[in-house]
N, C-alpha and C positions, 0 to 999 in steps of 0.2 A: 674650731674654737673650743677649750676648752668649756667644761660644767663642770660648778661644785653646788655639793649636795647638802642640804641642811636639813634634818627632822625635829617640825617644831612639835614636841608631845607626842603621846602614843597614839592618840586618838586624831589627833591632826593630818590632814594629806601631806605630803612632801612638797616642800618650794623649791622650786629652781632657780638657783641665781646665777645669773650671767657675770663671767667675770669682763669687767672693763677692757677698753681699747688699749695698748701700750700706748704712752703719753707719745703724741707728734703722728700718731695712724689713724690713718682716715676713714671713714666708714666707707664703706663700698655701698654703693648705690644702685640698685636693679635695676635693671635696661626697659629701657623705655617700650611699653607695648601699644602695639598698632590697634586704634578700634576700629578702625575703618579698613574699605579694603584694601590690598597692597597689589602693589605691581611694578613688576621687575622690567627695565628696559634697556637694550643692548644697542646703541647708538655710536656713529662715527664720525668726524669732523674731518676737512682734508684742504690740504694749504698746498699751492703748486710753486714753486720759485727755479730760478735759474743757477745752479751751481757756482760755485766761486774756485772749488779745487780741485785740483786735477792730479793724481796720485800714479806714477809712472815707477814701473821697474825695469833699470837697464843691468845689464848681464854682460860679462868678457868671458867666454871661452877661447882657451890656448893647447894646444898641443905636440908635445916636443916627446923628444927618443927620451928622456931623464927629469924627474920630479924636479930635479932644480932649474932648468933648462924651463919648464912649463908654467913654474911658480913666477921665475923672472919676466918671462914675455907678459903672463896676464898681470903681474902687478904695473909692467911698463903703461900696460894698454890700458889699466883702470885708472893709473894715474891721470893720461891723456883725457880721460876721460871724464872722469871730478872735474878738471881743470876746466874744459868747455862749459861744464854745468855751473861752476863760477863764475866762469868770463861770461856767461849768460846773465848774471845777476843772480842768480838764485842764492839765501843764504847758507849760509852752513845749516843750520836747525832745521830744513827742509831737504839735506842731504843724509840719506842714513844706509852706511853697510851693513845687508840682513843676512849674507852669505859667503864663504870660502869655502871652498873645497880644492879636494886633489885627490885622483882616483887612477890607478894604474888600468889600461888598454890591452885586452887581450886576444887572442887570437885561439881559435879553437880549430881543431884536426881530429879525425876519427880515431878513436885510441889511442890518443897522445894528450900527455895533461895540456893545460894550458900556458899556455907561451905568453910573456910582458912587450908587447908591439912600442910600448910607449907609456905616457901621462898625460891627464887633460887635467887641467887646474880652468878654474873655475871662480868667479867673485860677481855680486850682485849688490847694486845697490835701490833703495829706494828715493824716488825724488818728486818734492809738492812743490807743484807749481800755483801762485797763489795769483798771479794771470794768466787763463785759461789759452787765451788767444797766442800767447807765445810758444807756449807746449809745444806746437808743431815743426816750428825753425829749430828749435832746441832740438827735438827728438833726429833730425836732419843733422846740427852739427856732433851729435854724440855718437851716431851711426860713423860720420867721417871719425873723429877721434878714436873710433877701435870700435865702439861697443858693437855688440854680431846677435844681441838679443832685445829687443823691447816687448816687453806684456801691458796692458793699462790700455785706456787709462780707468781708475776708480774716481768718480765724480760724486763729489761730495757738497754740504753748505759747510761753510767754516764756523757760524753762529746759529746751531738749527733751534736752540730755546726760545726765543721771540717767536717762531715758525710754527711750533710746537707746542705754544701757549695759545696761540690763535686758532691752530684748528680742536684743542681743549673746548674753548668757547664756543666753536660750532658744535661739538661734539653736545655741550650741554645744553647749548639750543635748540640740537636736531630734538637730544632724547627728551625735552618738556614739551615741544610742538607732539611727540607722538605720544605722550601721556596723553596730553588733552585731547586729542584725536580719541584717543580710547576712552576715556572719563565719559565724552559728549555722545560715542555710540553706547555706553550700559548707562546713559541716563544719570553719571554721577559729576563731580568737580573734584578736582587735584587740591590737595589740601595743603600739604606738606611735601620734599625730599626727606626722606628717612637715612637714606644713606648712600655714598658715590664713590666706586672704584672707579680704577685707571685700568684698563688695558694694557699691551703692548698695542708699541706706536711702530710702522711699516718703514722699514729702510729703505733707502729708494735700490730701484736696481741698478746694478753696476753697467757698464757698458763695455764691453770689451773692444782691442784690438788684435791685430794678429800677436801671433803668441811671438815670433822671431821676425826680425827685418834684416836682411844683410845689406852689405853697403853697393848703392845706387847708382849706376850714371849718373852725368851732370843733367842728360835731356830729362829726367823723373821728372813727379811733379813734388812738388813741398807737401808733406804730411802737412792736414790740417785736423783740427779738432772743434766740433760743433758740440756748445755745451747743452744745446736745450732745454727742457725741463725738468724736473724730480718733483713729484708726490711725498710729502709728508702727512700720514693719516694716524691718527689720536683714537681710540674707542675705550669707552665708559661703561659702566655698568647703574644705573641708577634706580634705585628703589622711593617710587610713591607711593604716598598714602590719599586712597582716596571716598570721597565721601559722598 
């Protein structure tokens, strides 16, 4: 901020006058200080729940003497292959293409360049299932329809915020049970929260399956999928003042 200066007389000290706020700015206010003592405490809260989604990626690889030859079988066989995942029910907005490709096959010989054997095309898509217990028949008829790959599943909550609010709440009840825990052994009382951060909150872990399925006899048995449970864990950071 600036200072302007005024000299009242020769024998007078100098005044200092503060020039005014611009009209509509707000004074700033210093930050509140602790007279008591303070103490920092790093607390976690954790909510277990059962999955709802189930996040599947199926794959078509094709391989033929000619890039067009390799493009036509796998788009035949992805087509086939969407089509199951609708006839399944699944909607479109739960179907998503993450991948194409097409890569020429080579053949390699001692001092001789390398030689074109061929083309493998390639297409991948992702697919949510938002009932778990189906995944498995599905994953069964899209192996028959062609697809020669499945990875997944990623298990997920579709609405983790309620979830997530809840172990908050434990979070800030663990961290003031162990304030006062510590207040009661140095002989003092909690007076105030001075202030509370958030952490990062724990992803659940993913679960995997095999990385590729090719297609089965009839004697197999049906893929199935067990959603069990996911951890969501919340931690705080919360500053008391104590007295």
């Amino acid at each position: 901020m600036a200072l302007n200066m005024r000299i009242l007389g020769t024998a007078a000290p100098a005044a200092l006058f503060l020039i005014s706020p611009a009209e509509g700015q707000q004074p700033v206010s210093p930050p509140a200080v602790s007279a008591g003592t303070r103490l920092d405490v790093v607390a976690s809260g954790e909510v277990e729940a059962v999955p709802d989604i189930a996040t599947i990626g199926a794959g078509v690889v094709s391989q033929a003497a000619t890039a067009a030859a390799a493009m036509n079988d796998n788009a035949r066989r992805t087509a086939a292959t969407v089509a199951a995942i609708r006839n399944a029910g699944v909607a479109d907005r739960d179907i998503q293409t993450t991948a194409i490709s097409l890569s020429p096959q080579y053949r390699y010989a001692e001092n001789q360049p390398p030689q074109i054997t061929g083309y493998q095309a390639s297409s991948r898509v992702s697919v949510r299932f938002r009932n778990i217990k189906s995944a498995g028949p599905i994953l069964d008829s899209l192996v028959a329809a062609g697809a020669n790959q499945i990875d997944g599943p990623a298990l997920s909550i579709d609405r983790p915020e309620p979830l997530l609010d809840q172990a908050r709440e434990k979070a800030i009840a663990a961290a003031r049970a162990r304030a006062a825990l510590y207040a009661r052994a140095a002989g003092l009382q909690v007076k105030r929260i001075v202030a509370i951060s958030e952490g990062s909150f724990e992803a659940p872990i993913l679960r995997p399956m095999p990385a590729m399925m090719m297609a089965r006899g009839k004697e197999a048995a049906d893929s199935s999928i067990e959603a069990g449970e996911q951890k969501l864990v919340v931690s705080v950071s919360v500053t008391f003042e104590l007295d």
